[in-house]
C-alpha positions as CSV (number, residue, x, y, z in Angstrom):
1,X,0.0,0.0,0.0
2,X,2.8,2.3,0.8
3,X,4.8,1.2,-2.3
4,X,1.3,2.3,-4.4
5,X,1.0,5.8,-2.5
6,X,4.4,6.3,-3.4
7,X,4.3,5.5,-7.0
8,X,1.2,7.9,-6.9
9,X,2.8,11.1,-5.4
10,X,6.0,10.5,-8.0
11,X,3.4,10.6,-11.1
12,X,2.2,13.6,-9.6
13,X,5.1,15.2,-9.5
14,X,6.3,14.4,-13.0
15,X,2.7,15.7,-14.0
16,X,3.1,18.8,-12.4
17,X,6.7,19.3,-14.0
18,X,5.5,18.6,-17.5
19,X,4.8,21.8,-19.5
20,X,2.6,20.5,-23.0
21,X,4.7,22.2,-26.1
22,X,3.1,25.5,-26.8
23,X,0.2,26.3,-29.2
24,X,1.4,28.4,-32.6
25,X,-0.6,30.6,-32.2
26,X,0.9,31.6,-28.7
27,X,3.3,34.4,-28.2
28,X,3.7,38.0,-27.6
29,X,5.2,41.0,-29.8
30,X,8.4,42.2,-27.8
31,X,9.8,46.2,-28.6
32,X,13.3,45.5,-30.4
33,X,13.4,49.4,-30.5
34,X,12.1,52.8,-30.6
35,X,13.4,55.8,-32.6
36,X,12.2,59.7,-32.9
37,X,14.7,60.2,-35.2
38,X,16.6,63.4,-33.2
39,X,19.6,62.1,-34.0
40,X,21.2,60.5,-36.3
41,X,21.2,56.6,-36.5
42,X,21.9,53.7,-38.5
43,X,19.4,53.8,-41.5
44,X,20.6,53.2,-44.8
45,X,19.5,55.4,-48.0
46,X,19.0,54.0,-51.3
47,X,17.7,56.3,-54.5
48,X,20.8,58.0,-56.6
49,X,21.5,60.9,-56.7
50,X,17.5,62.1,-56.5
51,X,17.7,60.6,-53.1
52,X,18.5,63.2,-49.6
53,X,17.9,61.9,-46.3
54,X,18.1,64.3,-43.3
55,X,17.0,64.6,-39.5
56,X,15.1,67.7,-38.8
57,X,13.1,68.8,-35.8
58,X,9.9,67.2,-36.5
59,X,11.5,64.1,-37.8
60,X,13.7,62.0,-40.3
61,X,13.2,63.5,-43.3
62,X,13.1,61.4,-47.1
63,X,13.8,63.6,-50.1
64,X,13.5,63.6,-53.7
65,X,14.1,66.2,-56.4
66,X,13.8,64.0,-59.3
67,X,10.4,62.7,-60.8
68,X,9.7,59.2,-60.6
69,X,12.4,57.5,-58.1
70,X,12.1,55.1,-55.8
71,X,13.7,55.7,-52.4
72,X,14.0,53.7,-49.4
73,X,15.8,53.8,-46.1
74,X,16.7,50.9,-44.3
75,X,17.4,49.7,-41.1
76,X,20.8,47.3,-41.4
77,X,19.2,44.4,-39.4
78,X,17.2,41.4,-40.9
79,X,14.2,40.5,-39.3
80,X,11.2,38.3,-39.6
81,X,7.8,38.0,-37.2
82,X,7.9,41.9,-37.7
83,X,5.4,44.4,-36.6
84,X,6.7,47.7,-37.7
85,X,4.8,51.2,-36.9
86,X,5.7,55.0,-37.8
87,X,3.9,58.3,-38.1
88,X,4.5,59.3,-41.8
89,X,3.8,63.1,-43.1
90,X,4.3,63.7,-46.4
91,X,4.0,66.8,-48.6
92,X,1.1,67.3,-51.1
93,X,2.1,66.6,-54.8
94,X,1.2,69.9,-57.3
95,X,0.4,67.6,-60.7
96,X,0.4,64.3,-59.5
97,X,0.0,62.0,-56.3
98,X,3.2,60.8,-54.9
99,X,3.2,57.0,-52.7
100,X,4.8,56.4,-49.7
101,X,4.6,54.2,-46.7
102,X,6.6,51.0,-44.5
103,X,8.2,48.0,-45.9
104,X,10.2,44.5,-45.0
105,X,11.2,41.2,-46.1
106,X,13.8,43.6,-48.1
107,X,16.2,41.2,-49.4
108,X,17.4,43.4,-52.4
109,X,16.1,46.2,-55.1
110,X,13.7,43.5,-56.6
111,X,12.7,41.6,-54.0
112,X,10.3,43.0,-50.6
113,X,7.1,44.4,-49.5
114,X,5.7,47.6,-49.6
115,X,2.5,49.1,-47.3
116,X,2.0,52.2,-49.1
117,X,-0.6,55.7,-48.8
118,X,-1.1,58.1,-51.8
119,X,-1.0,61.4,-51.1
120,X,-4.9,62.0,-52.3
121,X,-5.9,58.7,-49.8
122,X,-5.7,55.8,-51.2
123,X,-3.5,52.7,-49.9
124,X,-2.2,49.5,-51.2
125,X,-0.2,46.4,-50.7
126,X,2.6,45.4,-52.6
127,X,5.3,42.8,-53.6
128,X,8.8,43.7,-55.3
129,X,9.2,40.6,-57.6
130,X,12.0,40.2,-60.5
131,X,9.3,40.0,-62.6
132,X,7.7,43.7,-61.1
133,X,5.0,44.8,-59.4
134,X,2.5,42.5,-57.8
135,X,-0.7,43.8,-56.0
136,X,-1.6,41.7,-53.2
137,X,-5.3,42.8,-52.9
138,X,-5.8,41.2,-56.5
139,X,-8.0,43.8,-57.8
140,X,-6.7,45.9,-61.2
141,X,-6.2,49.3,-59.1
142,X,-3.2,49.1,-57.4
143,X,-4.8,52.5,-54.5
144,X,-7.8,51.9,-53.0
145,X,-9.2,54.8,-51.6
146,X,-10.1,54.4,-47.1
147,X,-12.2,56.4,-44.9
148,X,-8.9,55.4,-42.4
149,X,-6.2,57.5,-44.5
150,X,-6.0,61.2,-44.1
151,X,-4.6,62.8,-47.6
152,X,-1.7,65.0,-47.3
153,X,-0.7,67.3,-46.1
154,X,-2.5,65.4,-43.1
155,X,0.0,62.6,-41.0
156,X,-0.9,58.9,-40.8
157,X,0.0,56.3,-38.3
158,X,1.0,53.2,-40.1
159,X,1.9,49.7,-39.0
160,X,2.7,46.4,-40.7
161,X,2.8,43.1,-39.6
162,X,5.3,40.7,-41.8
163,X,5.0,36.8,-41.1
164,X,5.6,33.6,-42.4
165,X,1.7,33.2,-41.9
166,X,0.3,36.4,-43.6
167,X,0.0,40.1,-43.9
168,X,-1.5,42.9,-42.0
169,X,-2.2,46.6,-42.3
170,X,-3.2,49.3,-40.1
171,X,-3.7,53.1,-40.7
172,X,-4.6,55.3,-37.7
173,X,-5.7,52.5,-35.0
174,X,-7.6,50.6,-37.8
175,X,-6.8,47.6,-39.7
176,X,-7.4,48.0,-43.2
177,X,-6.3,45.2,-45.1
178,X,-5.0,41.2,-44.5
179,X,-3.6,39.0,-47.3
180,X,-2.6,35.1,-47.2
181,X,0.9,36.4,-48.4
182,X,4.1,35.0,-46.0
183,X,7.0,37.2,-45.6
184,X,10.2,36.2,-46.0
185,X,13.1,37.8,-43.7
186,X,14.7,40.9,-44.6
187,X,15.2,44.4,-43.5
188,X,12.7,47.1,-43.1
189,X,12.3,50.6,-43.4
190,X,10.6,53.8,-45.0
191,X,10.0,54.2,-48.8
192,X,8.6,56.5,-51.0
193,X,8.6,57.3,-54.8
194,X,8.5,61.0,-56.2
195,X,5.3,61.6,-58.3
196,X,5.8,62.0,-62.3
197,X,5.9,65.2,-62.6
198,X,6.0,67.9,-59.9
199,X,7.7,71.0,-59.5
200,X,11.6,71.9,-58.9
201,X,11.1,71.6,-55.0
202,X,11.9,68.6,-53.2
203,X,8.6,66.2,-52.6
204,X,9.5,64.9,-48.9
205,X,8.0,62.6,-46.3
206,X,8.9,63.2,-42.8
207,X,8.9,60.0,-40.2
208,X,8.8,60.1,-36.3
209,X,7.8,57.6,-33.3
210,X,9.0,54.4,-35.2
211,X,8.7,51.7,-33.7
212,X,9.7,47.7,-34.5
213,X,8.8,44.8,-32.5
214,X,9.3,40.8,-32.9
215,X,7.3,37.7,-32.0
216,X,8.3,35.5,-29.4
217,X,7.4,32.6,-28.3
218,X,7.2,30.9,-25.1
């Protein structure tokens, strides 16, 4: 009888010890860290010679005096599980609407993700592939127009979340958009492109209060 109470108590303690292998879906998003831009850090500016980056007062400040480039400014670490969050102000286009907005999975010039505003309201997901532009939304206009996104020159607080299991987009508190799409690691950062045509003044976009965290898991 004793030998049984004893065989008992030691099941119970192995029980008790035993800690069942954790769901998927559990985790929590950790702050990696936080930037206001006063000063300056380690991003890295891609665009030629159209491209000027600079930190001003109210923020980190993305430049270009050419029509039609593509900038981007990247931070030098790869991630993945990203959630990445910034309040983005940019400058109203004269002739035509200019795009700018977060992205990651950044593994080169043709390959990573964009969540990107127009300057007249609209917003839209999009993939960087060898082969060009993809819109993740699958409808034929690439800017969708949101009661969520203030035009410019109003600011808009964007975040992103880049995983292996899918896509998400918030503008000012509310999520606008999801897609089955799985992000691949690579850096993140700001990006913009200058509109067509506009005039000899530099069309900016000023960023503050970003913010990157990561998933863990237990």
């Amino acid at each position: 009888m004793r030998r049984v109470g004893w065989l008992l108590g030691l099941v119970l303690v192995l029980a008790a010890c035993h800690r069942p292998a954790p769901e998927v879906g559990e985790g929590a998003w950790t702050v990696q860290w936080w930037t206001d831009f006063r000063e300056p850090g380690p991003w890295q500016v891609n665009g030629g010679p159209g491209a000027i980056a600079s930190y001003t007062p109210d923020g980190y400040r993305l430049a270009g005096v050419l029509p039609q480039t593509e900038i981007w400014s990247l931070h030098p670490t790869a991630y993945d599980q990203v959630r990445l969050a910034a309040q983005l102000q940019a400058t109203p286009a004269p002739q035509a609407a200019g795009r700018y907005g977060l992205l990651c999975g950044f593994q080169g010039p043709q390959q990573y993700l964009v969540f990107a505003l127009s300057t007249d309201g609209g917003y839209a997901i999009l993939a960087r592939t060898p082969q060009g532009w993809q819109n993740l939304r699958g409808t034929w206009q690439a800017f969708e127009p949101h009661a969520a996104v203030h035009p410019a020159p109003q600011s808009n607080r964007l975040m992103v979340e880049c995983r292996d299991t899918g896509l998400r987009f918030w503008v000012n508190g509310q999520e606008v958009a999801r897609v089955a799409y799985p992000a691949t690691k690579g850096q993140v950062g700001l990006w913009m492109t200058t509109p067509a045509a506009f005039s000899t003044a530099a069309w900016s976009v000023t960023a503050r209060d970003l913010t990157l965290w990561t998933w863990q898991r237990p």
